[in-house]
N, C-alpha and C positions, 0 to 999 in steps of 0.2 A: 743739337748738332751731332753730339759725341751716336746718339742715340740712332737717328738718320744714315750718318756714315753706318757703323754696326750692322743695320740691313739690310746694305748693299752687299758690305764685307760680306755676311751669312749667306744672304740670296747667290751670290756668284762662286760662293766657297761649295755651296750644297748642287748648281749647276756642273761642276767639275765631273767629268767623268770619273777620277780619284778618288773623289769623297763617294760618291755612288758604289765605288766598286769595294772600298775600304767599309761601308756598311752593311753591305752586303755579305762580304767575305766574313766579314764578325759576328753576325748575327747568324749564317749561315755555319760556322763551321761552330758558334756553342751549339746548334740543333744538332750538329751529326755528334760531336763530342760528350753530351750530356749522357746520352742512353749509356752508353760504355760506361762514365765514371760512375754513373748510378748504380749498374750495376756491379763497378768491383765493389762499392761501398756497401750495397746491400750483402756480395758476396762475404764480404769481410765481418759485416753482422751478424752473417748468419754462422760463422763461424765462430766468433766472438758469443753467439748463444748457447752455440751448443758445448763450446769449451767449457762457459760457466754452467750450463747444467750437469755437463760429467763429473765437472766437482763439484756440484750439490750433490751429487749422487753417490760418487765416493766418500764424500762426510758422514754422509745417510748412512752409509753400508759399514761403515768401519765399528769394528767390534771393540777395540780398545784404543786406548788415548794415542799411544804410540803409531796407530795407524795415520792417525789426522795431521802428525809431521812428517809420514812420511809419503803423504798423495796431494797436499793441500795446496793449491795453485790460486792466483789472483792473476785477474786477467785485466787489460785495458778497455776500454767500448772506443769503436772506431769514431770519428769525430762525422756528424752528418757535415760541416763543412770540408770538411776536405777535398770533394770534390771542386772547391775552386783553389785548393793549395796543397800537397799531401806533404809539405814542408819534409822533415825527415825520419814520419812516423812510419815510413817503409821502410829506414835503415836501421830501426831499433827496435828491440823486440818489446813486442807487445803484453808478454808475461810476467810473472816472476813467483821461485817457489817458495813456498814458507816452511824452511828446515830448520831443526833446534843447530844444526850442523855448517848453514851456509847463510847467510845475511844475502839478503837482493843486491842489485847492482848493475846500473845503468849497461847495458851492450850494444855490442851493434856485429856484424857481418864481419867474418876476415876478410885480406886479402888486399888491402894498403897496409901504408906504416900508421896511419892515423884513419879510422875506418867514420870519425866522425867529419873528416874534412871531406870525405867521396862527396863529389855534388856529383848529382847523378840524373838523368836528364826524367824530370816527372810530369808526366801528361796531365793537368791539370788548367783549369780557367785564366791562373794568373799568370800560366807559362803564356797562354793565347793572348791574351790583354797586353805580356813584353813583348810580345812581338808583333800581329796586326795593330796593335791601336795605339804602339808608342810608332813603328813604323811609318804610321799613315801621320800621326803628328808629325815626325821630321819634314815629310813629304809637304805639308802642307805648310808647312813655317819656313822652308828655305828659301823659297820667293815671295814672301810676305811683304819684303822691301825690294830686295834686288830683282827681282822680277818684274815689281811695279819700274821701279828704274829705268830697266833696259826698254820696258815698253813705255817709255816718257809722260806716261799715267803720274808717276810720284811728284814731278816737278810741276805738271800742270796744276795737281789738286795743291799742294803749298802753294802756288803763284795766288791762291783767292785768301779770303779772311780765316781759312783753318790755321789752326795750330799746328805747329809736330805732335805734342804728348796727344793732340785730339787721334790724329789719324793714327801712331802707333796703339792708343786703348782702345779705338773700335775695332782694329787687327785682332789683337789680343783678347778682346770681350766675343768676336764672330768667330773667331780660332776656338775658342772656350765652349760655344755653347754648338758647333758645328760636330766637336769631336763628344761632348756629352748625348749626341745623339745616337752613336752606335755602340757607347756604354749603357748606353741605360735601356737601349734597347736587348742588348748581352745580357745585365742581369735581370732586364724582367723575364725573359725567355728560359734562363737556369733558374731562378729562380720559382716558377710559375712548375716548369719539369720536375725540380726536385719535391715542392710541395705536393705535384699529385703523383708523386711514386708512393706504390705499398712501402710500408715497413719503415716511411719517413715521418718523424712528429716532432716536427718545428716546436722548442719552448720559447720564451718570451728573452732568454740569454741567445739565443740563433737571432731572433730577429734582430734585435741592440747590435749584433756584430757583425749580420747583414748591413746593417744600415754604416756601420763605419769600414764595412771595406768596399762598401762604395763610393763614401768620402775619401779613404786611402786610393783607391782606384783613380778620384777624379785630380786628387794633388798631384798624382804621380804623370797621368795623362798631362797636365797643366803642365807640369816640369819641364818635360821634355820638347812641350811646346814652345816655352819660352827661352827653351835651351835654343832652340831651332830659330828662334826669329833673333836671339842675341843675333848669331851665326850671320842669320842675313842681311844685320844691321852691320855686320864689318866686313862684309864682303859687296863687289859693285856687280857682278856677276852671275844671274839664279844658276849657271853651270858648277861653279866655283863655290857657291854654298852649298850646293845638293851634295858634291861629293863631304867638304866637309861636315855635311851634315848626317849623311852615311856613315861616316868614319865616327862621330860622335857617338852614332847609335850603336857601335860595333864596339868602341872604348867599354861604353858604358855597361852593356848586356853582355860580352863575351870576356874583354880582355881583363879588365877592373877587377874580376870575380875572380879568374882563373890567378892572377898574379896576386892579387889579397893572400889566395890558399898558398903559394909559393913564396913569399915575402914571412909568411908566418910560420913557415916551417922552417926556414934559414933564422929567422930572429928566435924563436920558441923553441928547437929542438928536441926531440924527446927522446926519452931511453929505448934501448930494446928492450921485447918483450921478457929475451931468454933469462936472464937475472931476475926479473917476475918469478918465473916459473922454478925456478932455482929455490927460491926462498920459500915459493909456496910449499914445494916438497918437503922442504928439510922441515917447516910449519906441522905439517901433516905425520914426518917420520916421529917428531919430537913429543906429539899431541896422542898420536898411536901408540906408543910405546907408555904413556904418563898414564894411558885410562885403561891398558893390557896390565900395567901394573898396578894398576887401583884396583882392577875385577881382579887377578891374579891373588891378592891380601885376601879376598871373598871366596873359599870355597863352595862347590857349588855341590849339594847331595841330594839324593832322593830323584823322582822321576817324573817325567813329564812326558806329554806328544802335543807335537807340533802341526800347525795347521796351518795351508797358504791357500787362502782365496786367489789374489793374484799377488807379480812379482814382490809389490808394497804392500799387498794386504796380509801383513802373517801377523800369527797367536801363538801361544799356549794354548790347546784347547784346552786339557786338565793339567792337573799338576799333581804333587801332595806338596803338603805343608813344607816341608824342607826345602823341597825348590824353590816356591815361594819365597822363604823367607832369605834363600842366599839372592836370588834376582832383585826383589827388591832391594838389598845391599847396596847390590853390582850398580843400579838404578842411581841409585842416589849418587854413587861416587861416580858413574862413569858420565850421565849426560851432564853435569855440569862442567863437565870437561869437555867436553863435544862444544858446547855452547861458548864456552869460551874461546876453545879453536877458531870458531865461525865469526865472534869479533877482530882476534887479529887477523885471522887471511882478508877480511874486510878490510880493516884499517890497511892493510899491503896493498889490496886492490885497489881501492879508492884515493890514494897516494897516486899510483901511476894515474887511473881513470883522470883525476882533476890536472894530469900534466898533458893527457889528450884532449881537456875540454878546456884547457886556457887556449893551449892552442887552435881552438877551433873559436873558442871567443875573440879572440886577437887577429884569425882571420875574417870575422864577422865586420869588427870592428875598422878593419884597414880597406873594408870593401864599403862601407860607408859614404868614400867618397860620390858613390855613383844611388844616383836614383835608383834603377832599375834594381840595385842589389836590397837599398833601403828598403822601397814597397816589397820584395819578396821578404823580408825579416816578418814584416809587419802583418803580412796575407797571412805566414805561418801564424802568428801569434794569436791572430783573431782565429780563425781554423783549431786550433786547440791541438796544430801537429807540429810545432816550435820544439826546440830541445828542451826548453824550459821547462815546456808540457810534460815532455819524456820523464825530465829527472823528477817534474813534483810526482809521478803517478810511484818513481820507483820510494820516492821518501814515501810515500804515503806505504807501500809495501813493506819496508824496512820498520812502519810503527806498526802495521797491522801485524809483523810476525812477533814484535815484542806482546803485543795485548793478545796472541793466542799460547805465549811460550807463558804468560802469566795465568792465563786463562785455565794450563792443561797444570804447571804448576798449584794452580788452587785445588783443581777436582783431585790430584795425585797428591797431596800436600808431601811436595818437593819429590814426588818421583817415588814416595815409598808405599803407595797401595798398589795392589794386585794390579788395577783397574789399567793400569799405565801398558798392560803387556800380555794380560791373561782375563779370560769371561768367566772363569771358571769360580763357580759356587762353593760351599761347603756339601751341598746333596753331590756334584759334580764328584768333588774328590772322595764322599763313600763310595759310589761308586765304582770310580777308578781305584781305591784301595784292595775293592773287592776282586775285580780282576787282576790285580795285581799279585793279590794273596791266592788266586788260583780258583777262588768261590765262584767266578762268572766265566761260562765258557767263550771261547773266543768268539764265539758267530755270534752269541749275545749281545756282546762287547759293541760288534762292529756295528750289528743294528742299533745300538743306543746309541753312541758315537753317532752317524748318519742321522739319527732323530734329533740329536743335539745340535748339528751343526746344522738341520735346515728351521730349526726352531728356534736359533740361536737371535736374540736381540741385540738392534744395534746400541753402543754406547750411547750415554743420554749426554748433548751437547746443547742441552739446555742455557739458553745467555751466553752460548759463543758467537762470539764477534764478529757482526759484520763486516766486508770490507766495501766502503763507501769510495771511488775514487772520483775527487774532486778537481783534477788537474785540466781536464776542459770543460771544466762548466763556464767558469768565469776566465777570460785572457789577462794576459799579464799587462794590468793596468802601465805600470813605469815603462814596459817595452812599447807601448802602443802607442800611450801619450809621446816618450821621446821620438818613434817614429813616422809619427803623425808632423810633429813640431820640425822633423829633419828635411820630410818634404816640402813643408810651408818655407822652410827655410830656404829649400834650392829655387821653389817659385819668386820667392823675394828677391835674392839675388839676383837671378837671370833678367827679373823684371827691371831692377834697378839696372844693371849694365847695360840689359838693352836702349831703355830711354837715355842715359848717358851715351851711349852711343848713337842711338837715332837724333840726339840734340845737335850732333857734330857731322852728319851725315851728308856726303855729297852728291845729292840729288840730279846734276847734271850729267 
């Protein structure tokens, strides 16, 4: 019976001019949508390539140790999901550099008081899915009963041997698989485009997370629907649900989100920036002064020439021995100074940073109430562009600059060979002695000099460290599970109210 009613329900749910134009619209605007996101993500690739090959190439090119902190950058790889979420890997930057001088550290854009709570309107699949296909849910769930009502359908079908819970689960079960139609037709269509784009290669973690934000998709589609038919189990009127059921979908996607972010800025408060900045200086006056007078104990004698490939690429090309031996000195006493500079301005930053990120947790957290804000937590999460994402790629920066500050530490053993700052040989400084002592004329000089520096080889960075960033391979199992479980959750609920209310419902 239950089965019979159901495709009735479907057959007259899919004759609807509504349903026809609500899968159309969906299916029709992922095909206009898709080329664009494809192509900012491919644009974003291609970026994200060529950044890391410039710093293969500045690694390659760097003549002494000191160069490789001060060119050396790790970058993020843009997530091929993204195009159905770009969660808030727009608002955070995608880099970070690796200085013995500055520790990484999550950012994001000025120009709020809190730049992590900007929701900021992102053209993506799951914005389309909130809005066409919970839309057409509402639409299609507010006269689910009261509709049937007014049109004295509901009282005739109870007047036979049906049950109530029969005819509100065949609602519900043709509601269900009426709206699975223009999702699943949505993601085969993104799905099937992004597979045959250049430059895209599906691994076997994309498909697993494919496959669960299509499940997340369809909880959140269910939700809303059951939200809709509660609606029209307490109301007698399909005019009187429709609006209220408008108003729900308008609670849920606009207000719910917007008032979460304002609720958590009044309960959360956070400092101003200028006391930051305050303390960073006096950090910087205290730390400049502590390593001007650790190199000041170290005089510096004899001579050298200097050489700048570009801004960050300088050397010593030659030296003599006296230079040497005061630089490496200065070396030793001043970067472990530097170094330690760069954990407390951390430790300062990241103090304030975690009083902008409760607050942005606590507004996550308060917007919970609503579906619509749930599945978008969740889209991020599986998408690999969640803040979660952001902060594991900057941890993972933060250990990679420890394992390269170890790395140049070993080759330099603690900053006191040459190698840290100068390419210069023992042939190099006869040489240079020689001109020096007046034996090599100067035109000499410059033609050797020019021979040296295009023959000059780069530092051997042999068993330096990769950086492998691991922050969207795999999603943040606990965020995904909890809001997987938070949808099933509002589906339950609404289901349970609704048949509590459809039990008590008056049919006349």
């Amino acid at each position: 019976m239950i089965w019979k009613m159901t495709r009735k329900e479907l057959l007259l749910q899919l004759m609807t001019f509504r349903v026809g134009a609500g899968i159309v619209a969906c299916v029709a605007l992922t095909v206009l949508l898709m080329p664009g996101l494809i192509d900012d993500y491919r644009q974003r690739l291609r970026e994200y390539d060529a950044n890391v090959a410039a710093n293969d190439a500045e690694l390659k090119a760097a003549k002494v140790y000191n160069n490789v902190t001060m060119t050396h950058r790790v970058y993020r790889p843009p997530s091929v999901l993204s195009v159905f979420s770009r969660g808030v890997e727009s608002q955070v930057s995608d880099s970070a550099a690796i200085r013995d001088n500055s520790v990484p550290e999550i950012s994001a854009g000025s120009g709020a008081a809190n730049p992590y709570l900007a929701i900021l309107s992102k053209l993506d699949l799951t914005l389309l899915y909130q809005i066409v296909l919970s839309l057409l849910a509402v639409l299609m769930a507010c006269d689910a009963v009261s509709g049937e009502r007014a049109k004295g359908t509901l009282m005739l079908t109870l007047s036979g041997a049906v049950a109530r819970h029969q005819v509100l689960l065949s609602k519900l079960l043709a509601g269900g698989m009426t709206l699975a139609i223009p999702l699943t037709l949505a993601f085969l269509a993104a799905t099937t485009m992004l597979s045959l784009s250049p430059l895209v290669d599906f691994t076997v973690s994309d498909g697993v997370r494919l496959g669960l934000m299509y499940a997340g998709s369809t909880l959140f589609i269910l939700a809303v629907y059951s939200g809709g038919v509660l609606l029209s189990c307490l109301t007698r009127q399909p005019v009187t649900s429709l609006m209220l059921g408008l108003f729900f979908w308008i609670a849920l996607a606009l207000i719910v989100p917007h008032m979460a972010g304002y609720m958590a800025v009044q309960l959360c408060p956070i400092e101003p920036a200028a006391p930051l900045a305050a303390q960073r200086s006096e950090l910087e006056r205290v730390y400049f002064f502590k390593a001007g007078d650790a190199g000041d104990q170290i005089p510096l004698e004899g001579n050298h020439i200097g050489h700048e490939e570009t801004m960050l690429r300088r050397y010593d090309l030659v030296c003599d021995p006296k230079w040497i031996e005061g630089v490496v000195k200065r070396n030793a006493a001043r970067v472990p100074i530097w170094v330690e500079y760069a954990d407390k301005v951390w430790t300062l930053e990241h103090q304030y940073v975690e009083t902008l990120l409760r607050q942005e947790r606590l507004a996550v957290n308060l917007s919970r109430v609503s579906p619509v804000c749930v599945y978008e937590t969740v889209m991020a999460a599986l998408a690999g562009t969640d803040a979660d994402s952001c902060r594991a790629f900057v941890e993972r920066a933060r250990i990679h600059r420890r394992e390269v500050l170890e790395y140049i530490r070993g080759r330099t053993e603690d900053y006191t060979l040459p190698s840290f700052f100068t390419p210069c040989t023992q042939a190099d400084m006869a040489v240079y002695q020689q001109y020096v002592d007046g034996k090599m004329p100067e035109e000499e000089f410059q033609r050797w000099k020019e021979r040296r520096i295009a023959n000059l080889e780069p530092v051997d960075l042999q068993g330096f460290p990769d950086f492998v960033d691991r922050s969207g391979v795999l999603p943040d199992a606990r965020g995904v599970t909890m809001g997987m479980a938070e949808l099933l959750f509002f589906n339950v609920l609404f289901l349970a109210l609704s048949f509590a209310a459809f039990m008590r419902y008056d049919v006349r």
